[in-house]
OpenMM code with the backbone's topology and positions (N, CA, C; nanometers):
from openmm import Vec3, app, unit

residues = "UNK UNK UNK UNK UNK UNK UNK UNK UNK UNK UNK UNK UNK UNK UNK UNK UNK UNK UNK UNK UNK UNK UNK UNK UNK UNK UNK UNK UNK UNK UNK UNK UNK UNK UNK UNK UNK UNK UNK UNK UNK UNK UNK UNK UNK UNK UNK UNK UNK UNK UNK UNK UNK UNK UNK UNK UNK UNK UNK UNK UNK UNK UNK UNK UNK UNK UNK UNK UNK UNK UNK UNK UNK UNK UNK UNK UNK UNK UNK UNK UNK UNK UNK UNK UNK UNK UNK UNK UNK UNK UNK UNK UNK UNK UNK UNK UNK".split()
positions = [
    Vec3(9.1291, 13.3601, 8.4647),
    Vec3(9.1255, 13.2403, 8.5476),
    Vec3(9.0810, 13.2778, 8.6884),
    Vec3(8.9717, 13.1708, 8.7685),
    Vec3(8.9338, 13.2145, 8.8636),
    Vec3(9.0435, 13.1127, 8.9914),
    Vec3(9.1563, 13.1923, 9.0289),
    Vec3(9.1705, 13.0552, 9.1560),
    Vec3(9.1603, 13.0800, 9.2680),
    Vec3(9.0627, 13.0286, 9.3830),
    Vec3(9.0181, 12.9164, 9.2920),
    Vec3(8.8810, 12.9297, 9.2394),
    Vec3(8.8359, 12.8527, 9.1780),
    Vec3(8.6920, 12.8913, 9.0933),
    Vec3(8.5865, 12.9527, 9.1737),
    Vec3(8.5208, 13.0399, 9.1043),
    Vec3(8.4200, 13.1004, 9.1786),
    Vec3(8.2621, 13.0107, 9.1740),
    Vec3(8.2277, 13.0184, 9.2774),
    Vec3(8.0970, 12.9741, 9.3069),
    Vec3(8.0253, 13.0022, 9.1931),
    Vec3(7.8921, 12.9530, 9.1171),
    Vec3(7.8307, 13.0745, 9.0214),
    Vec3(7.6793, 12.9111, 9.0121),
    Vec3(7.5857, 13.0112, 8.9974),
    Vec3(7.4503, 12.9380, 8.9161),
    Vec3(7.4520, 12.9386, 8.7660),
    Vec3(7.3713, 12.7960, 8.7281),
    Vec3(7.4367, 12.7727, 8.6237),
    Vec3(7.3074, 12.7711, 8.5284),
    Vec3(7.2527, 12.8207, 8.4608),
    Vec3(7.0694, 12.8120, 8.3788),
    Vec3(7.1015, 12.7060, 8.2984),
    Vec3(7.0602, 12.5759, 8.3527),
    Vec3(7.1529, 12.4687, 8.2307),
    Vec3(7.0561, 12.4781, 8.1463),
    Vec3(6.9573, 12.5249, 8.1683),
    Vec3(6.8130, 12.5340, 8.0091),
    Vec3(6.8798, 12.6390, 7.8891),
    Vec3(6.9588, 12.7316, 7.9461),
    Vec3(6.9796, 12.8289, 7.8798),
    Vec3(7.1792, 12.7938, 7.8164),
    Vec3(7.1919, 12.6929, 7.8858),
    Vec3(7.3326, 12.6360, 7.8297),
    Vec3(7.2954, 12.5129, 7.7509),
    Vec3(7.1922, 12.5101, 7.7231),
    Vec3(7.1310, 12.4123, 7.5959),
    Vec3(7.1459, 12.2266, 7.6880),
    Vec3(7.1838, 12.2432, 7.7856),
    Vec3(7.1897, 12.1022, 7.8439),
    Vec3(7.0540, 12.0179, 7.9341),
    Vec3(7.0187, 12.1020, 7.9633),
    Vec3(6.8812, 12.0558, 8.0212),
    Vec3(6.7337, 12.1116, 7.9367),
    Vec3(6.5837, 12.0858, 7.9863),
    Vec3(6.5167, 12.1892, 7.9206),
    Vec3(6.4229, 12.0186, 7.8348),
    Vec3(6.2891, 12.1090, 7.8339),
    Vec3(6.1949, 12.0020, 7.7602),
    Vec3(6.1190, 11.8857, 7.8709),
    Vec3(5.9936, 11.8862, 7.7953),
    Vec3(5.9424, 11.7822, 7.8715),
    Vec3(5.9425, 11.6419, 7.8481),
    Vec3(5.9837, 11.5331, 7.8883),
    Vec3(5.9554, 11.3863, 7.8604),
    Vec3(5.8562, 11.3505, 7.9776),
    Vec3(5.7504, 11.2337, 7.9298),
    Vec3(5.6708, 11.1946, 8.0177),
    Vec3(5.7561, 11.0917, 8.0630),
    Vec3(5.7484, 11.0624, 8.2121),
    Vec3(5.8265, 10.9648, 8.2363),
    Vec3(5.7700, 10.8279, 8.2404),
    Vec3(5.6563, 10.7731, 8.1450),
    Vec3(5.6369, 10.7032, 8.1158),
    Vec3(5.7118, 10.6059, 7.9617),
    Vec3(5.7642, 10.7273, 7.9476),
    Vec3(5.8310, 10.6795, 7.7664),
    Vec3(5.9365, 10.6249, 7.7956),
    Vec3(6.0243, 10.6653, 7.9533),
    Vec3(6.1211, 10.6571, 7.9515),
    Vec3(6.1876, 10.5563, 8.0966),
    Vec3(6.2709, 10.4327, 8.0337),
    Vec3(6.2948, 10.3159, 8.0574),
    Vec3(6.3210, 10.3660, 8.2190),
    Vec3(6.2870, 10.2856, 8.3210),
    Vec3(6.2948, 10.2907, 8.4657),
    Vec3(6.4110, 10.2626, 8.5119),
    Vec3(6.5121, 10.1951, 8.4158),
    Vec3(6.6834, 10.1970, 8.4516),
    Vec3(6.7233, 10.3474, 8.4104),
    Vec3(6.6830, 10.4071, 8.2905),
    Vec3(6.7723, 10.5111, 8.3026),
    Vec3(6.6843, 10.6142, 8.3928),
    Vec3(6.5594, 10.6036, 8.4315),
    Vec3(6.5074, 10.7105, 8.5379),
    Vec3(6.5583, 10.7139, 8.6716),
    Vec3(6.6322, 10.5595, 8.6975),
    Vec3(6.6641, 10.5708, 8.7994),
    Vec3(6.8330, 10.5738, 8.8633),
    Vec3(6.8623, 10.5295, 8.7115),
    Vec3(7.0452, 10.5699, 8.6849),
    Vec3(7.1358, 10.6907, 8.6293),
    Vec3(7.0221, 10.7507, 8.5436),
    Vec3(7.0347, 10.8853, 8.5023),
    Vec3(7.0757, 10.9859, 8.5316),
    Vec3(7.1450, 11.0818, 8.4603),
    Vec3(7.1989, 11.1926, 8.5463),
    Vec3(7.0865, 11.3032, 8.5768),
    Vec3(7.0485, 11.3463, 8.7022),
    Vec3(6.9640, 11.4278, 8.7261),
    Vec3(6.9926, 11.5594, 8.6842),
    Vec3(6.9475, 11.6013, 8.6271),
    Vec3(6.9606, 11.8174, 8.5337),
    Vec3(6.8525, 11.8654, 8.6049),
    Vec3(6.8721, 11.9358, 8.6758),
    Vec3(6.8007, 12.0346, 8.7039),
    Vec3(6.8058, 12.2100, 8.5911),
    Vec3(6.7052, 12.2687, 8.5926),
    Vec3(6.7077, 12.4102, 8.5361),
    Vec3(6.7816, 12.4402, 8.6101),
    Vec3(6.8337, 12.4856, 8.6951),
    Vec3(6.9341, 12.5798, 8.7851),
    Vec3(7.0264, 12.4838, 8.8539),
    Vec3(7.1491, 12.4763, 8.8719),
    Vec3(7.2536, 12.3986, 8.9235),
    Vec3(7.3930, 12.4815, 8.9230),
    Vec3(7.4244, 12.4063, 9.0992),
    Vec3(7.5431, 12.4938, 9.1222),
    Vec3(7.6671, 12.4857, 9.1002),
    Vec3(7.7147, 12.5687, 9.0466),
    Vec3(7.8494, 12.5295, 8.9644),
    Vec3(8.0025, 12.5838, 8.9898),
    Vec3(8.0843, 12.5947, 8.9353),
    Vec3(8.2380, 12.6646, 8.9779),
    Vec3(8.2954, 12.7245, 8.8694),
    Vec3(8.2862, 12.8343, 8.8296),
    Vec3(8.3483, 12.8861, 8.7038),
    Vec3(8.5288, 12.9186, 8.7331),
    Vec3(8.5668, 12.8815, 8.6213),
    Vec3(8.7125, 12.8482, 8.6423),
    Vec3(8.7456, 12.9560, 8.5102),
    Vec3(8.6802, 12.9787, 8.4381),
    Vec3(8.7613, 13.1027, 8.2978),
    Vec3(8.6900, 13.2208, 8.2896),
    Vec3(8.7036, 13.2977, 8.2322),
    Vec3(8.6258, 13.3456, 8.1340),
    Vec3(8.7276, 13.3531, 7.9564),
    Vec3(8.6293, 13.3136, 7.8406),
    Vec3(8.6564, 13.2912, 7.7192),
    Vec3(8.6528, 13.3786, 7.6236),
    Vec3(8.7070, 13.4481, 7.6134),
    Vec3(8.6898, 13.5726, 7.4785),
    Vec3(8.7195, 13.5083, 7.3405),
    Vec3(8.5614, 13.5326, 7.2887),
    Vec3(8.5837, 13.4792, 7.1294),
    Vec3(8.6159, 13.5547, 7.0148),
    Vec3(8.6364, 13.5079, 6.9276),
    Vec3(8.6906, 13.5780, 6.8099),
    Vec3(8.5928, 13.6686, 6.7617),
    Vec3(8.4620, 13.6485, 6.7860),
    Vec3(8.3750, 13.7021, 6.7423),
    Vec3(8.3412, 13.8056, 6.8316),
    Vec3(8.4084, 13.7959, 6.9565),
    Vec3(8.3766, 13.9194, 7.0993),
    Vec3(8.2783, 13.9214, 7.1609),
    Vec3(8.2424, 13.7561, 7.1347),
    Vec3(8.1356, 13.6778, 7.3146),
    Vec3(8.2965, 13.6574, 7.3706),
    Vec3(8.1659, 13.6907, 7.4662),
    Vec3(8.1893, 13.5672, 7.6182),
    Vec3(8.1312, 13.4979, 7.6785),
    Vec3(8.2337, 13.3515, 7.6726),
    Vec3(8.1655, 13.2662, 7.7296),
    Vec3(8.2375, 13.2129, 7.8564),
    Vec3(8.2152, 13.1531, 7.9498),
    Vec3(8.1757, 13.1202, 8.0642),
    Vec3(8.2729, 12.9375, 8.0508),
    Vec3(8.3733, 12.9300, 8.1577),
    Vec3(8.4515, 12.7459, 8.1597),
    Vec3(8.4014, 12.7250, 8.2876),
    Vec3(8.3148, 12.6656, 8.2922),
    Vec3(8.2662, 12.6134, 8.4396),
    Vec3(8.2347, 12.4325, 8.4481),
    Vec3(8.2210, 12.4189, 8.5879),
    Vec3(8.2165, 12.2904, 8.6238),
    Vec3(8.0855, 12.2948, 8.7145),
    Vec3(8.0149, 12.1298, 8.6574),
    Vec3(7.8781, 12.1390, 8.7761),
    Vec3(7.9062, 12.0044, 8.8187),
    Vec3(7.8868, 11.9689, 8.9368),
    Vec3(7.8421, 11.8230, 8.9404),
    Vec3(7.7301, 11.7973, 8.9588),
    Vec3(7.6651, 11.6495, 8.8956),
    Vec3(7.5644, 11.5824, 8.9111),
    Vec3(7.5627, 11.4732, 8.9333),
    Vec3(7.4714, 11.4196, 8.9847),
    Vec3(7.4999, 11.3010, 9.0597),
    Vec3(7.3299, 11.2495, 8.9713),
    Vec3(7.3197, 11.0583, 8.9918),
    Vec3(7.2430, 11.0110, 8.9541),
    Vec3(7.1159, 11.0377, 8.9935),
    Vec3(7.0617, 10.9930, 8.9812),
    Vec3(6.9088, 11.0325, 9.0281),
    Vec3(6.8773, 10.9317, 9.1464),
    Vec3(6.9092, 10.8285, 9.1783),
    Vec3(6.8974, 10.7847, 9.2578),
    Vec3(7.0241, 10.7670, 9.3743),
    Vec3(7.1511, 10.8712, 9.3163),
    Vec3(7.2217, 10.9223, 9.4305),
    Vec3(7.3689, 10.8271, 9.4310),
    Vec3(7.3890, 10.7338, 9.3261),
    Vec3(7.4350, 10.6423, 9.3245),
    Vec3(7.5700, 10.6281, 9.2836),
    Vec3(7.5831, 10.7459, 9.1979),
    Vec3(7.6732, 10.7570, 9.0881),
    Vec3(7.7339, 10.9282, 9.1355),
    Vec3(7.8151, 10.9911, 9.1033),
    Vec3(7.8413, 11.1054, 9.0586),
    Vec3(7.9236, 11.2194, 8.9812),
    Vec3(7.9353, 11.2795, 8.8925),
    Vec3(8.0439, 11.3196, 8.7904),
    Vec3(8.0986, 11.4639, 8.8469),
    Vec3(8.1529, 11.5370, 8.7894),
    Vec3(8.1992, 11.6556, 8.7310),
    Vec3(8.1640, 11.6964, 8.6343),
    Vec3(8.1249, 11.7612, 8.5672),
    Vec3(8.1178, 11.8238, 8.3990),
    Vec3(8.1271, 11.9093, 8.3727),
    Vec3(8.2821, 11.9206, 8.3100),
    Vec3(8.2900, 12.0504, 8.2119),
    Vec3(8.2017, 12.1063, 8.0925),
    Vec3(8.1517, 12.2244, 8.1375),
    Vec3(8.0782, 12.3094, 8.0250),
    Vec3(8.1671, 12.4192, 7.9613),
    Vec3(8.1110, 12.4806, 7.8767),
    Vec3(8.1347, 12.5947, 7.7947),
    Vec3(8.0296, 12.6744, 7.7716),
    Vec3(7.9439, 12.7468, 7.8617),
    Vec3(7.8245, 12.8210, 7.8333),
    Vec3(7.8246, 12.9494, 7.7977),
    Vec3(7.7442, 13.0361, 7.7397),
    Vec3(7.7122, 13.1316, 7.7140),
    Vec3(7.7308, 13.2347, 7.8622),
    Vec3(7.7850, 13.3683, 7.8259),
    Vec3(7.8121, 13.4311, 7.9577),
    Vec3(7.6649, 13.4902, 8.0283),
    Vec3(7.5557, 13.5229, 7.9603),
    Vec3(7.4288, 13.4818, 8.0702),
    Vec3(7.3708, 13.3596, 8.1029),
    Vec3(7.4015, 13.2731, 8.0786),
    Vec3(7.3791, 13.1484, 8.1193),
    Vec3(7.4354, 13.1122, 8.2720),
    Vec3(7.4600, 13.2152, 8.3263),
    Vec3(7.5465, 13.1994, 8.4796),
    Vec3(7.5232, 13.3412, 8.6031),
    Vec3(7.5444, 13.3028, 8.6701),
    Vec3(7.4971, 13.3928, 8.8154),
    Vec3(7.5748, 13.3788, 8.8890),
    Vec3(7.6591, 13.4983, 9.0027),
    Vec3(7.7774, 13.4752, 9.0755),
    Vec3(7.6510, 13.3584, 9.2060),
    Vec3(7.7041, 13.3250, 9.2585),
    Vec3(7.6351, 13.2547, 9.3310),
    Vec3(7.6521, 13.3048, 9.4764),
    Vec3(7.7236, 13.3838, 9.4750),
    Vec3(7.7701, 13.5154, 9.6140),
    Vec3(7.7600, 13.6004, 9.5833),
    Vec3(7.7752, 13.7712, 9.6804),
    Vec3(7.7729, 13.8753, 9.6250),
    Vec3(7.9112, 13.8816, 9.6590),
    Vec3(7.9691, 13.9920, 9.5271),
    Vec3(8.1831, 13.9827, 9.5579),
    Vec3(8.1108, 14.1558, 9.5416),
    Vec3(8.2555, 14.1915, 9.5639),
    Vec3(8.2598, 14.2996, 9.5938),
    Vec3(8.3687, 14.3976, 9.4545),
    Vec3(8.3981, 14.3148, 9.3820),
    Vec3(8.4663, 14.3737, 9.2687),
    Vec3(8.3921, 14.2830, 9.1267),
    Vec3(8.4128, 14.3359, 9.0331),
    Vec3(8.3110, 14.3080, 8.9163),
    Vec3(8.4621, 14.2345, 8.8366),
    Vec3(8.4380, 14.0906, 8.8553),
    Vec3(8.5281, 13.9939, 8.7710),
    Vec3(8.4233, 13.9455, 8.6366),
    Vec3(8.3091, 13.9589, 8.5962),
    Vec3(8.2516, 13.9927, 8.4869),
    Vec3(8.2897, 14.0997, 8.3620),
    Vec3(8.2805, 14.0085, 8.2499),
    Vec3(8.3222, 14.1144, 8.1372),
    Vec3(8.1682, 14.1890, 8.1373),
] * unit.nanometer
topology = app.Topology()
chain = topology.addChain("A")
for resn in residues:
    res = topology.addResidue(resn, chain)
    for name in ("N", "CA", "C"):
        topology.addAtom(name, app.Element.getBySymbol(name[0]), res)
């Protein structure tokens, strides 16, 4: 457990949540403009680390995003893969498995 959570970058392409192209012509101008904005890289707060049965690790972090037109904004808990993340500071002791 990190308390309190550590800063960290988050590869949401590589945490399967963002990623791919849509033309934004296909796609309805309410949700382009109500939508939650994903960026490839977003900054996040890792709060665990997860040891699996299988002997990954994965990564309990939080990102927020906000709408695309700024309107709206969440929290979201993930569960990513442990390269799927970047300290987002340099620390000085290795809290990485």
């Amino acid at each position: 457990m990190f308390d309190p959570p550590r800063p960290v970058w988050v590869d949401m392409v590589a945490a399967g949540v963002a990623g791919g192209f849509i033309p934004a012509n296909t796609v309805p101008l309410r949700v382009r403009t109500a939508g939650a904005r994903l960026e490839q890289r977003m900054q996040g707060w890792q709060h665990a680390w997860l040891n699996c049965s299988d002997g990954r690790w994965v990564a309990v972090v939080s990102v927020r995003v906000s709408s695309a037109n700024e309107q709206s904004h969440a929290s979201i808990p993930l569960t990513v893969a442990a390269g799927a993340i970047r300290p987002a500071e340099q620390s000085t002791t290795k809290d990485e498995p």
